[in-house]
C-alpha positions as CSV (number, residue, x, y, z in Angstrom):
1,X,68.3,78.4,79.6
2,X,66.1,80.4,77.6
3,X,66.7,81.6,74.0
4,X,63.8,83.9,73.7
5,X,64.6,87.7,73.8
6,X,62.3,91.2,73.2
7,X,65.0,92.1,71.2
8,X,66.2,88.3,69.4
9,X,67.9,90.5,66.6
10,X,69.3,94.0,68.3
11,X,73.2,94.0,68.8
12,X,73.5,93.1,72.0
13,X,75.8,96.5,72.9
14,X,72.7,99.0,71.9
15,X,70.3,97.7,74.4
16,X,73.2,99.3,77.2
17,X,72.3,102.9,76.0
18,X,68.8,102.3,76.2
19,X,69.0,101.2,79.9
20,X,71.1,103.5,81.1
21,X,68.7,105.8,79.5
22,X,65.8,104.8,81.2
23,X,67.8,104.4,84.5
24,X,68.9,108.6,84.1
25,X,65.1,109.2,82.9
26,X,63.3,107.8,86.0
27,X,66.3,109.2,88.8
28,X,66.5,113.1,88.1
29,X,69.3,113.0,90.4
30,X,71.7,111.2,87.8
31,X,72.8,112.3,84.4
32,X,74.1,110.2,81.6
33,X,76.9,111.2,79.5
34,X,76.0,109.1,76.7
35,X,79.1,109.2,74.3
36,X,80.7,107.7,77.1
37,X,78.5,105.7,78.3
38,X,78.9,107.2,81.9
39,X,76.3,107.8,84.6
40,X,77.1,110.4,87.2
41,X,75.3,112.1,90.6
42,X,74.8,115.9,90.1
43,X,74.6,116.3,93.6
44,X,78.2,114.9,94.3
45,X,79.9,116.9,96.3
46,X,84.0,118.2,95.4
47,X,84.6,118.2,99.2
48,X,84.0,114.7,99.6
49,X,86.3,111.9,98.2
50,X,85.0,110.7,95.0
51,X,83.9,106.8,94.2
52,X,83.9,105.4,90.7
53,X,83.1,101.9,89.8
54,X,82.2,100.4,86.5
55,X,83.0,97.1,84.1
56,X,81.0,95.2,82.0
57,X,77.3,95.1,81.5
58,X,74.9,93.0,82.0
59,X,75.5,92.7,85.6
60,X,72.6,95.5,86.5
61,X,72.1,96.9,88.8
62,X,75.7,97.0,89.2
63,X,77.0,99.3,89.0
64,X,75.1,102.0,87.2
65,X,72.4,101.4,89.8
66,X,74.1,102.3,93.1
67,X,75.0,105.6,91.6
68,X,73.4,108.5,93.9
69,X,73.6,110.0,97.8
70,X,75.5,107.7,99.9
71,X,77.1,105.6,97.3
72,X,79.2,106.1,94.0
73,X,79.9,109.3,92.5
74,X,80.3,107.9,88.9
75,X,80.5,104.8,86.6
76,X,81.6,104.1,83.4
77,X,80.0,101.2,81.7
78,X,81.6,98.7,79.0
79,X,79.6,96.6,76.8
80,X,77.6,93.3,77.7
81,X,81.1,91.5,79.7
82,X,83.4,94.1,78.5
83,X,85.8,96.3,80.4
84,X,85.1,100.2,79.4
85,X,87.8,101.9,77.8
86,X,90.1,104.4,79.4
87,X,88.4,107.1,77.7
88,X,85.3,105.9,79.8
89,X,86.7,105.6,82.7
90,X,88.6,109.1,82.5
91,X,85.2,110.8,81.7
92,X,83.9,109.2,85.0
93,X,86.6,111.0,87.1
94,X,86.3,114.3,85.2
95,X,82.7,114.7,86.0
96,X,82.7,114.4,89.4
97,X,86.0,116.4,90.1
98,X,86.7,116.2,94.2
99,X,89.4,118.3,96.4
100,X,90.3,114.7,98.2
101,X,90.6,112.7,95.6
102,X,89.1,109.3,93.5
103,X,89.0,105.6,94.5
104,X,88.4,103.9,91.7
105,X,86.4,100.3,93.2
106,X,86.6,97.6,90.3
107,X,86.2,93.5,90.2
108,X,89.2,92.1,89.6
109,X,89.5,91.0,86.1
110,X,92.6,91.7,83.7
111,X,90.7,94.2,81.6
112,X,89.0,96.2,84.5
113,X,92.3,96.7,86.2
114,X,94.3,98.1,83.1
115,X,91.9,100.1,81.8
116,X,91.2,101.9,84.9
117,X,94.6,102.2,86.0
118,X,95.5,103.8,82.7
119,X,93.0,106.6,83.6
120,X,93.9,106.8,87.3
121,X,97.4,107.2,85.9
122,X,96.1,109.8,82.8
123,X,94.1,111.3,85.7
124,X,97.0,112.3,87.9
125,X,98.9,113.4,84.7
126,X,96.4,115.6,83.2
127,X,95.4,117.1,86.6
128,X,91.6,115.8,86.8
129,X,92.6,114.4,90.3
130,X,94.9,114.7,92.4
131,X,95.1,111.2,94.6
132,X,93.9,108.7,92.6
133,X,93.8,105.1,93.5
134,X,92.8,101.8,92.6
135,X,91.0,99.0,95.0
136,X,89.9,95.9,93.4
137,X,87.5,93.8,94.6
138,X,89.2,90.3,95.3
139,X,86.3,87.8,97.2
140,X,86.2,84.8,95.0
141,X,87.4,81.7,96.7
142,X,86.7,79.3,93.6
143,X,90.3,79.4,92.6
144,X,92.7,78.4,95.2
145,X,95.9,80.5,96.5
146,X,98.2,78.4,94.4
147,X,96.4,78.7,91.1
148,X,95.6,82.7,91.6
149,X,98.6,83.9,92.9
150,X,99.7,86.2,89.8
151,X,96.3,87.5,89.3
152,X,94.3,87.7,93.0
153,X,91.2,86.5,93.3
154,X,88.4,87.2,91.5
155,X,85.6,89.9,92.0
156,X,82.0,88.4,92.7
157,X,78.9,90.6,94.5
158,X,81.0,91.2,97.8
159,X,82.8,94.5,96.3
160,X,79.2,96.0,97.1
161,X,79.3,95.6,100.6
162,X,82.9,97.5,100.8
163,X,81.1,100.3,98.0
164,X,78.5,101.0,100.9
165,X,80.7,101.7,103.5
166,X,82.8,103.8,100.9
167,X,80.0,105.7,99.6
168,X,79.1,106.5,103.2
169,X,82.4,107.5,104.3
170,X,83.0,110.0,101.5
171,X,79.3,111.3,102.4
172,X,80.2,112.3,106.1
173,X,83.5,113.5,104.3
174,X,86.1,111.3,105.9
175,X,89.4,112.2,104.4
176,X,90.9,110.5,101.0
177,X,93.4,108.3,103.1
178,X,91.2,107.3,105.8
179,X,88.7,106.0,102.6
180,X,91.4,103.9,101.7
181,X,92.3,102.5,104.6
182,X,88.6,101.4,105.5
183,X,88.0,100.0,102.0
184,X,91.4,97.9,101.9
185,X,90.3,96.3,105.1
186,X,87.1,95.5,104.8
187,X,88.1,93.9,101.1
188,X,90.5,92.1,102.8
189,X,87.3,90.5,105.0
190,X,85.1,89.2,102.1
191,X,84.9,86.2,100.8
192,X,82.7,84.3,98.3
193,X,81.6,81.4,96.4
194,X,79.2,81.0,93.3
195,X,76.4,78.6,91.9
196,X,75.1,78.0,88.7
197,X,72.2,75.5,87.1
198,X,73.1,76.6,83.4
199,X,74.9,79.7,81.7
200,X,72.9,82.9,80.9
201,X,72.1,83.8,77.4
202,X,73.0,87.1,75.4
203,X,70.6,88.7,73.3
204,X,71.8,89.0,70.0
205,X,74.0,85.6,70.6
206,X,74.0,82.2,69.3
207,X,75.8,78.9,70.2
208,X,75.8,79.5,73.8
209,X,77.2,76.7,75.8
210,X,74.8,74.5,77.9
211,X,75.2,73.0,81.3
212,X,73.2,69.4,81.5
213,X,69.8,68.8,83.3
214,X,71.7,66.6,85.9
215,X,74.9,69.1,86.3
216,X,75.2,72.2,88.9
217,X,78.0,74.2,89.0
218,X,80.3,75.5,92.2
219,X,82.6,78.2,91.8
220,X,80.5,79.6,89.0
221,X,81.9,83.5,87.5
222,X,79.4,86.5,86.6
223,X,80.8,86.1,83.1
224,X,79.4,82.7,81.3
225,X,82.8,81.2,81.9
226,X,83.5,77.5,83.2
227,X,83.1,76.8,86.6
228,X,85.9,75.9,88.9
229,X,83.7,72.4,89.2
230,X,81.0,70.5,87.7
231,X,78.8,68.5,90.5
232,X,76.8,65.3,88.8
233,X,74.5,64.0,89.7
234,X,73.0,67.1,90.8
235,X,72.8,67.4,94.6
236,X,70.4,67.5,97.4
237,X,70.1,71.7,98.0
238,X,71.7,71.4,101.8
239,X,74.7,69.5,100.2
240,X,75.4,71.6,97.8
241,X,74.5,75.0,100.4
242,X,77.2,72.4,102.5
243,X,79.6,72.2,99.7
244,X,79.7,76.0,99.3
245,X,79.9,77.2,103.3
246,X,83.4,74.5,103.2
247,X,85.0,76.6,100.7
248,X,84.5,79.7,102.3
249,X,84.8,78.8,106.1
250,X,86.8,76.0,106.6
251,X,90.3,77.5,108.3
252,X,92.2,73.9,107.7
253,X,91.5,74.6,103.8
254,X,95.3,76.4,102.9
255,X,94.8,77.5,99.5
256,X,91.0,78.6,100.7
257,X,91.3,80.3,103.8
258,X,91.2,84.0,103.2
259,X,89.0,85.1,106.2
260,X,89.1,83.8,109.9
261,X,85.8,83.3,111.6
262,X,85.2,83.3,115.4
263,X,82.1,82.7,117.7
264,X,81.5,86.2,118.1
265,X,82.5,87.4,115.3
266,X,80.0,90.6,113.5
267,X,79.8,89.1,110.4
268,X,77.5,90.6,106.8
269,X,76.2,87.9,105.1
270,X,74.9,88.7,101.3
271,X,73.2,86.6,99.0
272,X,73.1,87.5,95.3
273,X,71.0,86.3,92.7
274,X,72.8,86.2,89.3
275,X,69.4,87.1,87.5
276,X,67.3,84.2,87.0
277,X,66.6,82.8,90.2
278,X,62.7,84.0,91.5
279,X,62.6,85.5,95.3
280,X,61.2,82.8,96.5
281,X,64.3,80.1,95.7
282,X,66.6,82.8,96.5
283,X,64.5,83.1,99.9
284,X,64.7,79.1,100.8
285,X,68.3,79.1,99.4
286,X,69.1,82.0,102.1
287,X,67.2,80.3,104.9
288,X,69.1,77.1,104.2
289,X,72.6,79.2,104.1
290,X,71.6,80.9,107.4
291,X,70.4,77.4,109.6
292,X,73.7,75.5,108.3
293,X,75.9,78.5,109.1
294,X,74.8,78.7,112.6
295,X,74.4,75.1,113.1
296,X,78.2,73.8,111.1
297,X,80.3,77.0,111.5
298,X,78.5,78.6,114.7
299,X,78.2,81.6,112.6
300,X,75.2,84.2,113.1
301,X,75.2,87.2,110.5
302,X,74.5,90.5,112.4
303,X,73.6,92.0,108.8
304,X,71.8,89.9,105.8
305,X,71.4,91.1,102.3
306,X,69.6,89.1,99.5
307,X,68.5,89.6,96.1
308,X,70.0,91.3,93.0
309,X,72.8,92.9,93.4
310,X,75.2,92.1,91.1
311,X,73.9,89.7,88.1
312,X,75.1,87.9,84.8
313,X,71.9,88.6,82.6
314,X,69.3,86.3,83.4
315,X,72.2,83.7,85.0
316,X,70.6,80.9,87.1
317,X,72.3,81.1,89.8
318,X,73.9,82.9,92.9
319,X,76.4,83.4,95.2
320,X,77.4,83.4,98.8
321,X,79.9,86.5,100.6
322,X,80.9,87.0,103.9
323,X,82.5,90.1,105.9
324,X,83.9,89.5,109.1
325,X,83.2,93.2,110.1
326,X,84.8,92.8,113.9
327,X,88.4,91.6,111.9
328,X,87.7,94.8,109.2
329,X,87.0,97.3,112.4
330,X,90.2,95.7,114.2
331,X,92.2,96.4,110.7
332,X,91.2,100.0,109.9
333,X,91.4,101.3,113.5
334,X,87.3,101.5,113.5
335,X,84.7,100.2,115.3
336,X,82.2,97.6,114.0
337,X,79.3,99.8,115.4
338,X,81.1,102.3,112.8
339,X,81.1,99.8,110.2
340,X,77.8,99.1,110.7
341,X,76.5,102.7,111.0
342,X,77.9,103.1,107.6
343,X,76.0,100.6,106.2
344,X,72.8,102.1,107.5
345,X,73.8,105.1,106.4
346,X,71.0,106.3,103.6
347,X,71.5,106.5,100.3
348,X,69.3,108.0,97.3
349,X,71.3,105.1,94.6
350,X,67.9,103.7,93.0
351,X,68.8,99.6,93.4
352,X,70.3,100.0,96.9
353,X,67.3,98.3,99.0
354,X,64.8,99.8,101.1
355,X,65.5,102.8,99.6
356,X,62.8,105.3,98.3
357,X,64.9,107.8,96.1
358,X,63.0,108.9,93.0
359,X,61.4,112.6,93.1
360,X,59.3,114.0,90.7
361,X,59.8,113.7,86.8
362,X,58.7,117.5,86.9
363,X,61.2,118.7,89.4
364,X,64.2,120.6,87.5
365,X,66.8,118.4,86.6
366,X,70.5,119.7,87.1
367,X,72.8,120.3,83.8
368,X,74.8,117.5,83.0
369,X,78.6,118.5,83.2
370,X,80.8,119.4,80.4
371,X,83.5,117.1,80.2
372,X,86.7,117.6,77.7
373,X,89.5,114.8,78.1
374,X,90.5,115.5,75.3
375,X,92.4,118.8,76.7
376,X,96.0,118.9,76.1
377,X,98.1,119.1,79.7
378,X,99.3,123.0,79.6
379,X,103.3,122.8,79.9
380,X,104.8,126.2,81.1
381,X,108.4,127.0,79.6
382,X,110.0,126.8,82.9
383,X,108.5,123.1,83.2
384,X,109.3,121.9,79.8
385,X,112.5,119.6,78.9
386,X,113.5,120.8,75.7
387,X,116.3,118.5,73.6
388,X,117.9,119.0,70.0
389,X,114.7,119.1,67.6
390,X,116.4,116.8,65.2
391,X,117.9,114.1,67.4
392,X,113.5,113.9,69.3
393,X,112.3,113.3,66.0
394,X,114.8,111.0,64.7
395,X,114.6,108.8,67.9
396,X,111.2,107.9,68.4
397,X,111.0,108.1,64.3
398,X,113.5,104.9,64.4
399,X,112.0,103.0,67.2
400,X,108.4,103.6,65.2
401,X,110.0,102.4,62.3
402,X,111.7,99.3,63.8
403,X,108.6,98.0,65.2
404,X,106.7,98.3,61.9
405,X,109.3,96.2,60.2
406,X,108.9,93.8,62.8
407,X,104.8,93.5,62.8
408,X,105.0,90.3,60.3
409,X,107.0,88.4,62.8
410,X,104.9,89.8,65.8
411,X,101.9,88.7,63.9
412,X,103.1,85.4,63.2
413,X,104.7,84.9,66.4
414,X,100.9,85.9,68.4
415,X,98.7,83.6,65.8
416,X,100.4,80.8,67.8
417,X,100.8,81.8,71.4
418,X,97.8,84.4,71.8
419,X,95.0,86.4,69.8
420,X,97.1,87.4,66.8
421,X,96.2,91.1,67.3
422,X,99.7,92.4,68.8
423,X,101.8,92.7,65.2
424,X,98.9,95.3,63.8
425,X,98.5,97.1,67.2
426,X,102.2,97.5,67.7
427,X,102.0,99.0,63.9
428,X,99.0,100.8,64.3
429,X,100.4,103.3,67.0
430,X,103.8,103.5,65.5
431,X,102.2,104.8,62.3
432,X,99.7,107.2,64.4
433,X,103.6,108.5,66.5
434,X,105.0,108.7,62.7
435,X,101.8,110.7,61.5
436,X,102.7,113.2,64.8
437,X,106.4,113.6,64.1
438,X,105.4,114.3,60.1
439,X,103.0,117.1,61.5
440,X,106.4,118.7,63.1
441,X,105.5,117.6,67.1
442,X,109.3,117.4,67.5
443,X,110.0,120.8,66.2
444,X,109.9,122.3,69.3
445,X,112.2,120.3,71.1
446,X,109.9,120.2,73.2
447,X,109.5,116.2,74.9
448,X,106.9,117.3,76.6
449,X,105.0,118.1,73.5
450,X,105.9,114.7,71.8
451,X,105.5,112.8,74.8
452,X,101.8,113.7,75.6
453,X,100.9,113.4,71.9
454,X,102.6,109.5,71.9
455,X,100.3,109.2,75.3
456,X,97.2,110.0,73.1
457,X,98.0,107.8,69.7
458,X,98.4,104.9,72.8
459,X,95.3,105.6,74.1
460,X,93.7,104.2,71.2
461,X,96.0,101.2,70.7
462,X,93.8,98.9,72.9
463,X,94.8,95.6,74.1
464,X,96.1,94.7,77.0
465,X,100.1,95.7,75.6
466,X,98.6,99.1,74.8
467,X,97.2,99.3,78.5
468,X,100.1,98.7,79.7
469,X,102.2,101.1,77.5
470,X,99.6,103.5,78.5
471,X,99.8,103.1,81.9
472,X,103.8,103.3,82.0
473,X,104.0,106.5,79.6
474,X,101.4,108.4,82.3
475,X,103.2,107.4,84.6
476,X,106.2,108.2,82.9
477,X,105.0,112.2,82.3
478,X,103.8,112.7,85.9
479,X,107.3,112.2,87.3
480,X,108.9,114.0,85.1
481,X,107.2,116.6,85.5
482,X,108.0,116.5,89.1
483,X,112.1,115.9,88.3
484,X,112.3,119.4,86.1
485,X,114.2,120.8,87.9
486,X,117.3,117.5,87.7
487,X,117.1,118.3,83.6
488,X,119.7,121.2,83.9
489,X,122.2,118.7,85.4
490,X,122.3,115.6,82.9
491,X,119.0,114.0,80.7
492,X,119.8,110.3,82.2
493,X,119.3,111.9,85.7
494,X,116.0,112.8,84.9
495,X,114.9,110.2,82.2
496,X,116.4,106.9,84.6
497,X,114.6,107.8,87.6
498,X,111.1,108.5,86.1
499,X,111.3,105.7,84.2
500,X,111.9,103.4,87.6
501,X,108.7,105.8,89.6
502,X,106.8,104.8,85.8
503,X,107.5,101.1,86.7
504,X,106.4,100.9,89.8
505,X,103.3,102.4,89.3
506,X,102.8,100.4,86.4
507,X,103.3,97.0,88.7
508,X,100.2,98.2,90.7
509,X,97.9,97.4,87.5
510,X,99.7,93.9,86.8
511,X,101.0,91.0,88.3
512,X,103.0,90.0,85.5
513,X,107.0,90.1,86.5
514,X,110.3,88.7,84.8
515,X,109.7,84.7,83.6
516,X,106.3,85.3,83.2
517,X,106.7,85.7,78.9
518,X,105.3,88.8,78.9
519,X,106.4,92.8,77.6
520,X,107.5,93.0,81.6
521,X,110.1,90.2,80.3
522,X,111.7,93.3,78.6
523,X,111.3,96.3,80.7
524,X,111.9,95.2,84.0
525,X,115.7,94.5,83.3
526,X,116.1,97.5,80.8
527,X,114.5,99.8,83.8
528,X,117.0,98.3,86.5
529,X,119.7,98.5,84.1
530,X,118.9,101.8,83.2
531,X,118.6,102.8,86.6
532,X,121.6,101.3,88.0
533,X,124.4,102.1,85.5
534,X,122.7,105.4,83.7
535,X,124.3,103.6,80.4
536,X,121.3,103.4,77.9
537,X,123.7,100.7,75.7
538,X,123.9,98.3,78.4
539,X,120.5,99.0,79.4
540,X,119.2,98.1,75.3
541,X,121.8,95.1,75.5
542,X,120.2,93.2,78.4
543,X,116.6,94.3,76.6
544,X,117.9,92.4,73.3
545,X,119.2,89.0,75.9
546,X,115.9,89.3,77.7
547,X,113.6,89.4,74.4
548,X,115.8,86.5,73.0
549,X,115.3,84.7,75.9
550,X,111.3,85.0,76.2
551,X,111.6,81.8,73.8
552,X,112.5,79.8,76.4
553,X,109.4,80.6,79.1
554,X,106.0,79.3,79.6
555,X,103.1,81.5,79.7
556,X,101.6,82.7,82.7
557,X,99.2,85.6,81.7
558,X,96.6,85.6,78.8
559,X,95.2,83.3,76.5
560,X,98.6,82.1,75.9
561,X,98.6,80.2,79.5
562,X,96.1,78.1,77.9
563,X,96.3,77.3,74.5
564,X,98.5,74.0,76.0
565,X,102.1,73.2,76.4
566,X,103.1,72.6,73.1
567,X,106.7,71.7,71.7
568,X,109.0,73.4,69.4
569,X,106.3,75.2,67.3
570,X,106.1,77.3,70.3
571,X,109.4,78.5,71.1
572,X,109.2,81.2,70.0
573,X,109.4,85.2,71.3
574,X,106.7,86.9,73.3
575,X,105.7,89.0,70.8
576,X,105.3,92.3,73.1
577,X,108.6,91.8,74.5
578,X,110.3,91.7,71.0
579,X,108.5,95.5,69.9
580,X,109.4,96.9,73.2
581,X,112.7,95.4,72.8
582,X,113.0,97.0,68.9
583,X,111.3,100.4,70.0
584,X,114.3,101.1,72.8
585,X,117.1,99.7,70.5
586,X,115.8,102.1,67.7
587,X,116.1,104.9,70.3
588,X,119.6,104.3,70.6
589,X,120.8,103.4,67.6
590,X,119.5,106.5,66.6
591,X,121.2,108.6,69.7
592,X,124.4,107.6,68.6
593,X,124.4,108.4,65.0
């Protein structure tokens, strides 16, 4: 692995302005919205449905490459291995605004999925689209059923296969469900499997790990982190080409077998280089996959892709995918000549292949959108709740103030079981909500007006707990918004049932669930206690047993899952649990002052 960079001393995070720069400079069909860091189409279309993907960088061309005609609408793009913020991701949709709605297509990594449900869920709530889902890519077979069950698979290069059949879907204007449907099924149909001879190197990075001369890697990730297995000595090229095919075709293999394969099966193979392989290894490395597949698995690709398509740097390495179109077809009430026809379809994205899409540097370039999501959501008076002025502000003004008294413990509490950052975010927003009610928010009455304000101070919380109280406080706003008219009756007929429509669409964006020592730990039972007795005492009584008895529970989620088993030092609270936990016993003790 080579150390040597053009830029050895640049922050790694400025050279991803730069490149999107010079992608937007040579395609006059795109435009770059640089405080965001988001690359959009000006020709995209609000009739059709719109397609947003995004993530990380450093794994160009994906995905601001395959923005264009016939492809995505939009990306947002993160730093080098970094999820982009909501913000980002909330730009995207707000540039390319569609009458249908938004699929947002994302790998599947923790980050990548909260941070762009939050803006699906701020994106229904503030009106900037009005279906809005999430697909995540899931082909990785490294990591058995067993050991991925919580979390799904991974996302490897296969997610681009399902993107061109979305991006030509949405081009012929198929309708927003029938989008979905297609690009469930033919996710459902991928599967892959990565190699690696050594990590890639960041620019602007030191004490990068190495892989040794006599070591190759199987079930290697996009991301420099630790393959599922280490191979040494290093093998003969058809055993290893052998070793991957097994993972991903064997049927008998239970906690492998995602995707059936039959004789005449229409199958897409794709082979991905991670960035540092040349064309011609990749090419014998392809020819090898493609005479084993026929002759071991009886296997014949009716489509083959190969090259760059969704990297790690200058990773040495690359990965295997395969779609069983025919099974797709059968599962989306399609044909595979459809399938395939979509695939065909042209595109003007610049790193698609086989694909001439530049014009002229001279031609007139189209503006680049104004984009404000920023702007508050407009409450009429007939929609608003409105509640004594004193008894808003004193409620969330306890629950702020209860989980600033707790951030030593929550601090103390995370420096053992995860990243010792939860204690000063949990204080961090409560003092930005206390900065809000000081300003006179709650004057109005108006929850509403308080409730959208909260939304934003969360929106800079960061983290994955301020993800998900992001997600469930969007969430939270768009059905009440829809219950107005209940409010008249009784508050807890309103308040209970949002809350339950909040949760569920918060359980879209996470696997976590009860025993899993996470904030879920907490607000799963005070949501089903809420919901099923209307009693917000018993409700903050079963939150109080349930943070208690998060002492007791072994990780499942996080960096906490690894850090080892540990003995008594570590029983102690999750530390998100406990401040949701103090936030909704402040609220009542308040209420009933």
């Amino acid at each position: 692995m080579s150390s040597k960079h053009y830029f050895p001393d640049t922050a790694v995070n400025t050279l991803v302005p730069r490149f999107l720069s010079a992608l937007v400079a040579a395609n006059p069909a795109l435009a770059l919205i640089p405080e965001q860091r988001v690359v959009l189409n000006t020709n995209h279309r609000p009739s059709q449905v719109t397609l947003i993907s995004g993530g990380g960088s450093g794994h160009e061309p994906a995905w601001s490459g395959y923005v264009g005609d016939g492809l995505l609408s939009a990306v947002a793009c993160g730093d080098i291995f970094a999820s982009p913020s909501m913000k980002q991701v909330l730009a995207s949709i707000a540039s390319v605004p569609s009458d249908k709605g938004t699929i947002l297509l994302i790998t599947n990594y923790t980050g990548d999925k909260l941070h762009f449900g939050l803006a699906a869920e701020r994106a229904l709530a503030g009106g900037f689209s009005k279906k809005v889902v999430v697909l995540p890519a899931t082909d990785d077979v490294s990591i058995g059923r067993s050991k991925c069950e919580k979390v799904g698979r991974r996302g490897l290069a296969g997610n681009v296969i399902t993107m061109k059949i979305l991006g030509a879907a949405a081009a012929k204007e198929y309708s927003f469900e029938r989008c979905v449907e297609i690009g469930t099924a033919v996710n459902a149909q991928l599967v892959s499997i990565g190699s690696a001879l050594d990590h890639c190197h960041v620019p602007g990075r030191q004490n990068h790990d190495e892989i040794g001369d006599d070591v190759c890697v199987v079930g290697a990730g996009i991301h420099n982190e630790p393959g599922a297995l280490k191979v040494s000595p290093f093998p003969p090229v058809e055993d290893l080409i052998s070793q991957l095919l097994i993972l991903i075709c064997d049927q008998n293999d239970k906690e492998r077998a995602f995707v059936k394969f039959n004789k005449s099966d229409d199958t897409v193979l794709l082979i991905n280089n991670y960035g540092g392989l040349s064309n011609l290894e990749l090419g014998a490395l392809t020819q090898e996959t493609l005479a084993q597949l026929e002759k071991q698995w009886n296997i014949k690709p009716t489509k083959i892709y190969t090259g760059c398509f969704e990297t790690s740097l200058n990773g040495p390495g690359f990965s295997i995918t395969l779609c069983n179109l025919t099974i797709a077809a059968a599962e989306s009430n399609t044909s595979v000549l459809e399938l395939m026809g979509l695939l065909a379809d042209e595109t003007k994205a610049p790193a698609w292949p086989n694909v001439l899409s530049n014009t002229s540097t001279k031609d007139a370039r189209k503006d680049t959108p104004m984009v404000d999501i920023e702007k508050k959501t407009e409450i009429s008076p007939e929609e608003d709740i409105n509640v004594e002025p004193k008894l808003l502000d004193a409620t969330i003004r306890l629950a702020c103030e209860r989980a600033i008294a707790s951030e030593p413990n929550l601090t103390k509490w995370d420096m053992v079981m995860g990243d010792g950052d939860c204690g000063e975010a949990v204080k961090g927003v409560s003092e930005a909500i206390l900065k809000i009610l000081d300003a006179g928010t709650a004057d109005s009455g108006s929850i509403f007006a308080v409730l959208y304000s909260i939304i934003d101070a969360v929106d800079d919380m960061g983290g994955t707990l301020g993800a998900i109280f992001g997600i469930l406080l969007a969430a939270f706003a768009t059905s009440l918004r829809s219950r107005r008219g209940e409010a008249n009756r009784d508050l807890m007929s309103v308040f209970a049932p949002s809350l339950t429509h909040a949760v569920e669409s918060l359980k879209l964006h996470t696997g976590a669930r009860v025993g899993d020592r996470t904030v879920m730990d907490v607000l799963l039972p005070f949501q089903e206690t809420l919901e099923k007795e209307r009693d917000m005492g018993k409700a903050v009584y079963v939150a109080e047993k349930a943070a208690e008895g998060t002492r007791e529970l072994k990780p499942k989620f996080g960096r906490a899952s690894y850090v080892g088993e540990g003995g008594e030092e570590q029983k102690l609270p999750d530390p998100g649990a406990w401040a949701l936990m103090e936030m909704v016993k402040g609220i009542y003790d308040a209420s009933t002052k």
